[in-house]
C-alpha positions as CSV (number, residue, x, y, z in Angstrom):
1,X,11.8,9.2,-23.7
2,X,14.1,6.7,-26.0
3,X,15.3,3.3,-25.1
4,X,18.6,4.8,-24.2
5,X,17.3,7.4,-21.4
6,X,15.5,7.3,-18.7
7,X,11.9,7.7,-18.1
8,X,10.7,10.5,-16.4
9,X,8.1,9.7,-13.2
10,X,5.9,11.7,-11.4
11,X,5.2,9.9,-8.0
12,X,1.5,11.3,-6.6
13,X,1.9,10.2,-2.7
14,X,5.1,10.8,-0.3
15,X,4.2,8.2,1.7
16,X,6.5,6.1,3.4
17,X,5.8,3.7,0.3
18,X,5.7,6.4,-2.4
19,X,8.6,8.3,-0.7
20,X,11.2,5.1,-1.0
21,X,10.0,4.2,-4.2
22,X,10.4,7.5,-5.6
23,X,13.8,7.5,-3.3
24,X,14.9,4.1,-5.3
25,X,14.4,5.4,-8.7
26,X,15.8,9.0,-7.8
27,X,19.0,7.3,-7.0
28,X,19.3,4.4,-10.2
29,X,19.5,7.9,-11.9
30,X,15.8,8.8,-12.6
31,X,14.0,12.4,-12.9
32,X,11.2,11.7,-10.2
33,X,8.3,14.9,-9.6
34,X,6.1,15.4,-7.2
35,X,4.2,17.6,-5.9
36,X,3.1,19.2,-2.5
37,X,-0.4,20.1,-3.0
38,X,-2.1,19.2,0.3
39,X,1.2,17.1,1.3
40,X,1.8,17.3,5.3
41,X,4.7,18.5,7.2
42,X,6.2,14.6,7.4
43,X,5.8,14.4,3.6
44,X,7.1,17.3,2.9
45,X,10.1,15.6,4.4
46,X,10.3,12.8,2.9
47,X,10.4,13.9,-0.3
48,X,13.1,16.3,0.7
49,X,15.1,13.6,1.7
50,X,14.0,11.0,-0.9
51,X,15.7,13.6,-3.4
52,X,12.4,14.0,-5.9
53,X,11.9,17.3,-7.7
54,X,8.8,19.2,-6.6
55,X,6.8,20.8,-9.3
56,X,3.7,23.9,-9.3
57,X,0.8,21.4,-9.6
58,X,-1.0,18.5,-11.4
59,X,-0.2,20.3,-15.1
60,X,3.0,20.1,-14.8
61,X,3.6,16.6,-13.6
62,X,1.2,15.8,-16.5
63,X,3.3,17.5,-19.2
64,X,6.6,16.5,-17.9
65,X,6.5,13.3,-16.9
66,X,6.3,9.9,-19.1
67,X,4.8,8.0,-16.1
68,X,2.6,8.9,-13.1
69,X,2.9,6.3,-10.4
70,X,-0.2,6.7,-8.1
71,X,0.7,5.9,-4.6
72,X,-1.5,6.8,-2.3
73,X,-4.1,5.0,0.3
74,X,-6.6,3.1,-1.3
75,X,-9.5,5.1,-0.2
76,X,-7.9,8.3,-2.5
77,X,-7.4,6.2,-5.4
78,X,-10.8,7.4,-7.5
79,X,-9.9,11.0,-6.4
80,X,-6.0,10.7,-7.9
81,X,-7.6,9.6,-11.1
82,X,-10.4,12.5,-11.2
83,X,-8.2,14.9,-10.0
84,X,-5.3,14.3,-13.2
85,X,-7.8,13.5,-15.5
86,X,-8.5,17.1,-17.2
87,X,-4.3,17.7,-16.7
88,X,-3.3,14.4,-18.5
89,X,-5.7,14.6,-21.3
90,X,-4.4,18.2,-22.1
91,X,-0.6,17.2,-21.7
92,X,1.2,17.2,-25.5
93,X,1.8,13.5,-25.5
94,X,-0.1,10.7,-23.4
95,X,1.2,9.4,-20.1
96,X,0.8,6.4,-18.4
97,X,-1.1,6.1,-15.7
98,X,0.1,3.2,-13.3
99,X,-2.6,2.9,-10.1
100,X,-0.1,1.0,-7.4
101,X,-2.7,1.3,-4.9
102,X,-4.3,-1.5,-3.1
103,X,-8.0,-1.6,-4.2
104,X,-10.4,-4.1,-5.4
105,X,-10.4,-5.0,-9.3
106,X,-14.1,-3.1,-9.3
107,X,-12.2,0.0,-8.4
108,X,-9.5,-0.7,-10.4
109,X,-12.3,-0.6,-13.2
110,X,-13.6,2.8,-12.1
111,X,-10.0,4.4,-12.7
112,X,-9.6,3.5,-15.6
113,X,-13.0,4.5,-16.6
114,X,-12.5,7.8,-15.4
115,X,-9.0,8.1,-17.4
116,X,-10.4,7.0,-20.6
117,X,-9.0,6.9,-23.1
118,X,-5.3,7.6,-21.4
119,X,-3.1,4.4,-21.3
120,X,-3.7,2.8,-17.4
121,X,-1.8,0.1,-16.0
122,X,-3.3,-1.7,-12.9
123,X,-0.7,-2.0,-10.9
124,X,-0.4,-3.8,-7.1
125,X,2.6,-3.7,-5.1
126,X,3.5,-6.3,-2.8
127,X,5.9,-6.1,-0.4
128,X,7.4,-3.1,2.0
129,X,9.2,-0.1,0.8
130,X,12.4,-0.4,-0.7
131,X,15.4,-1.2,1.0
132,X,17.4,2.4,1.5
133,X,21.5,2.1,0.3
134,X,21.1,-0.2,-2.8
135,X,19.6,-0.3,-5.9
136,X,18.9,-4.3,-5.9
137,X,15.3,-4.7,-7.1
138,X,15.4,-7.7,-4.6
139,X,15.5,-5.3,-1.8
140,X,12.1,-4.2,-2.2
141,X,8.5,-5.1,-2.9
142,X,7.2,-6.4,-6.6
143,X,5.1,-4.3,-8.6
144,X,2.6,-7.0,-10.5
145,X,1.1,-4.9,-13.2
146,X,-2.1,-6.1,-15.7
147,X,-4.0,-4.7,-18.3
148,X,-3.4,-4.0,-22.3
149,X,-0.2,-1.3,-21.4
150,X,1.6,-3.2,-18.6
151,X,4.4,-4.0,-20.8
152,X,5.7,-0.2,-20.9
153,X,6.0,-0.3,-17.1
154,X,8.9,-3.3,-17.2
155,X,11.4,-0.4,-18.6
156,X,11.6,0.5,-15.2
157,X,13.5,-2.6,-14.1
158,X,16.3,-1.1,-15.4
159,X,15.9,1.4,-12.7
160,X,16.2,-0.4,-9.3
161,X,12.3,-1.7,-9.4
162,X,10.6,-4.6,-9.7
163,X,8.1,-5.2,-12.3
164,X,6.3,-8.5,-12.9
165,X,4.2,-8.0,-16.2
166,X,1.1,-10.2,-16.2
167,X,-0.6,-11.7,-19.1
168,X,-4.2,-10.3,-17.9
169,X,-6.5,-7.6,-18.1
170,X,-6.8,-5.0,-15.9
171,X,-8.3,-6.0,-12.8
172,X,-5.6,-9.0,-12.2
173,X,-3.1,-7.5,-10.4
174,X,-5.0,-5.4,-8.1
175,X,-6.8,-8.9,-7.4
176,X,-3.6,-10.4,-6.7
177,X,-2.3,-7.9,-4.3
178,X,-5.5,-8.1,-2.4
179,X,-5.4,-11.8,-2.1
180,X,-2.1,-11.6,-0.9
181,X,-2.9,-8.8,1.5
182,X,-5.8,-10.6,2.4
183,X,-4.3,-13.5,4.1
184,X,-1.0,-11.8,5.2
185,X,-3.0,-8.7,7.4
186,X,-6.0,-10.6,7.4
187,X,-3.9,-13.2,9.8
188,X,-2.7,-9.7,12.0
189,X,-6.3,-9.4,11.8
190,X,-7.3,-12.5,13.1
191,X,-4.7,-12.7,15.9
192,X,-5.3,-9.3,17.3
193,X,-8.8,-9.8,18.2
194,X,-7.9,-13.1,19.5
195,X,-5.1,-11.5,21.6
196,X,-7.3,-8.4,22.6
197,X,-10.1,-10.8,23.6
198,X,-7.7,-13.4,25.9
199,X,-6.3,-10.5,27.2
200,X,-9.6,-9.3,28.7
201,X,-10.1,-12.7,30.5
202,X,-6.7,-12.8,31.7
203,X,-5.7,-16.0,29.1
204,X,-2.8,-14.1,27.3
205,X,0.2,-16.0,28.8
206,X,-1.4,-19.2,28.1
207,X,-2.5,-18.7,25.0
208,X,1.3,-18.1,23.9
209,X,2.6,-21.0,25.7
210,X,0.2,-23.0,23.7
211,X,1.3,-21.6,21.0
212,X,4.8,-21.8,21.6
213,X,4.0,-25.9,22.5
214,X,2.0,-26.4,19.1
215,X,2.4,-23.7,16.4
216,X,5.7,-22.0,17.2
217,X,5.3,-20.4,13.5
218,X,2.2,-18.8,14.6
219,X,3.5,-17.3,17.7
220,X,6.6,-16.0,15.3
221,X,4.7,-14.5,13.1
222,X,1.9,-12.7,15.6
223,X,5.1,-11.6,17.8
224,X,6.3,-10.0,14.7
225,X,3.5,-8.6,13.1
226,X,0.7,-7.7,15.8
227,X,3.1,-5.1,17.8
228,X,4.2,-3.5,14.3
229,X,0.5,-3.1,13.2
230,X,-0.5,-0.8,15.7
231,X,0.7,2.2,14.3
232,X,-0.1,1.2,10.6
233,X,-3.8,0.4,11.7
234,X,-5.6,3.4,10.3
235,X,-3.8,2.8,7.0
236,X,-5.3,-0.6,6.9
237,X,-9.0,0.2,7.0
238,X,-10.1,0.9,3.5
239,X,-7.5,-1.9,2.6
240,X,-9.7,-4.4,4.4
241,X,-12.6,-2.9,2.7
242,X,-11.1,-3.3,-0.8
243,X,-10.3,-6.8,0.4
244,X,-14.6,-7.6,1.3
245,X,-15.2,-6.0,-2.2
246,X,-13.2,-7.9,-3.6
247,X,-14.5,-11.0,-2.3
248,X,-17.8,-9.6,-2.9
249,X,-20.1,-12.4,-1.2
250,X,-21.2,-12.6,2.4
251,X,-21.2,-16.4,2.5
252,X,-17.8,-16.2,0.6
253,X,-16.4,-14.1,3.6
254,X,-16.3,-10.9,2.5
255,X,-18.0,-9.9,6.0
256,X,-14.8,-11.2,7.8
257,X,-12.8,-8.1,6.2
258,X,-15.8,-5.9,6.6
259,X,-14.9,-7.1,11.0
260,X,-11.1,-6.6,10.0
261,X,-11.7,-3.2,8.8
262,X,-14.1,-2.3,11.7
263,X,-11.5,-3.8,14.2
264,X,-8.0,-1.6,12.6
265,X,-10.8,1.2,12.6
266,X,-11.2,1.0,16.3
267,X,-7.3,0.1,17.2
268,X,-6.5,3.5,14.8
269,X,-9.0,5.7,17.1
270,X,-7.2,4.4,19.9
271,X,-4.4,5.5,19.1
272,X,-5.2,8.7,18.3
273,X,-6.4,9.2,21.6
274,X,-3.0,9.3,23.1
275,X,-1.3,6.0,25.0
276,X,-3.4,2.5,24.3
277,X,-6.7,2.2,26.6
278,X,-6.9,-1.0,28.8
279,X,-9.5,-2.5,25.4
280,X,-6.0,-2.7,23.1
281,X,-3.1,-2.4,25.4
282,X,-2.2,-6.0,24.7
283,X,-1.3,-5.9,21.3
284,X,1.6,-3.4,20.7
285,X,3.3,-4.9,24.0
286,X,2.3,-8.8,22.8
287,X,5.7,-9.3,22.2
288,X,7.0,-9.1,25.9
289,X,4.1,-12.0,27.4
290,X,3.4,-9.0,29.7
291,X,-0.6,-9.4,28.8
292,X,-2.6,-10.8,31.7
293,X,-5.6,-8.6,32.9
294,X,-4.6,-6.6,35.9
């Protein structure tokens, strides 16, 4: 890679995260890989229509790429590393190693442990997936990235991203995503067990007209957020655990995260069991007032 080409990436996750980023810098004129290994028929999908280039396996991501954006749910992060360790330290030239997954600074830690002594960036993206049909960095979330190799990540502003460089070690920006994340889905959190449990006792329509009376920004927010969770839930679990870890002190409140993830556990089993039970019914229909008891 010079200054006057572009980098190649290898995105490890077709999420619907990993899938538009990789989309993004595809189309600001980038070589993105990927590969399939153990991908599912909606990623496979994804990455068809995101435009990446899929590749044999982890070895030749490793020697083709210049960067290896790790995308994946937090709870996969230590296996990503482990599983491109041997393939990165036996690629011709180093890569860097940016971990864009949401996981406590501790974690963070362990990766780059385990990729030692490969170039890591600690990298947390906040915000939702880029914006499809435009390549305005603005239009998508902000990748804050710490640690001693951060700086070679900004190149890719040039390429439709967003990268805030932080003077900080590794460890920082996964912090900084988590307290973010922590208040934003801690608050879904928060208002769907307060929703679930007025619900029950038949107090869901006055609750919102209370809310609409004295905290009309509430009632916007849990209107918007609450219904749109529902689906995401399972995705949120070991995010609210990272979150506890991070706080890493019962009295602190690391406990309420360890409820958070419990409660997005049990909303994400519901779910799988087909239409919402009577326990959660009120949260993806909160929206429409339509959640008295019957």
């Amino acid at each position: 890679m010079s200054d006057s080409n572009p980098p190649v990436i290898a995105i490890i996750g077709a999420g619907e995260m990993g899938a538009a980023v990789g989309r993004r810098l595809h189309e600001s004129g980038v070589r993105v890989l990927t590969s399939l290994a153990g991908r599912t028929t909606a990623s496979i999908e994804r990455i068809r229509r995101a435009g990446l280039e899929v590749v044999r396996d982890d070895e030749q991501l490793a020697a083709d790429a210049d960067f290896i954006l790790s995308i994946v749910p937090p709870a996969a992060a230590l296996e990503v590393a482990e599983r491109v360790r041997v393939p990165l330290r036996c690629a011709a030239s180093p890569t860097l190693f940016a971990d864009c997954n949401a996981i406590a600074p501790a974690t963070m830690l362990q990766v780059a442990r385990i990729l030692e002594p490969l170039p890591v960036v600690d990298t947390g993206i906040i915000g939702g997936p880029p914006r499809e049909g435009t390549q305005d960095p603005a239009a998508g979330p902000r990748f804050y990235a710490s640690g001693p190799h951060a700086d070679r990540l900004a190149i890719l502003n040039r390429y439709g991203l967003d990268i805030a460089v932080m003077d900080a070690p590794i460890g920082a920006a996964s912090g900084l995503k988590l307290a973010y994340a922590g208040l934003t889905k801690g608050f879904t959190a928060l208002a769907a067990a307060i929703i679930t449990a007025a619900s029950r006792d038949g107090l869901a329509e006055d609750l919102r007209a209370e809310l609409a009376r004295t905290q009309p920004q509430f009632l916007t927010r849990i209107e918007r957020f609450v219904p749109a969770m529902y689906p995401k839930a399972y995705r949120w679990v070991a995010e609210m655990e990272q979150i506890a870890a991070f706080i890493d002190d019962p009295a602190g409140g690391s406990t309420i995260y360890e409820g958070a993830a419990r409660l997005f556990e049990a909303i994400a089993a519901d779910l799988r069991d087909g239409l919402p039970s009577d326990r959660f019914a009120s949260l993806p229909r909160f929206r429409a007032g339509s959640n008295e008891k019957k």
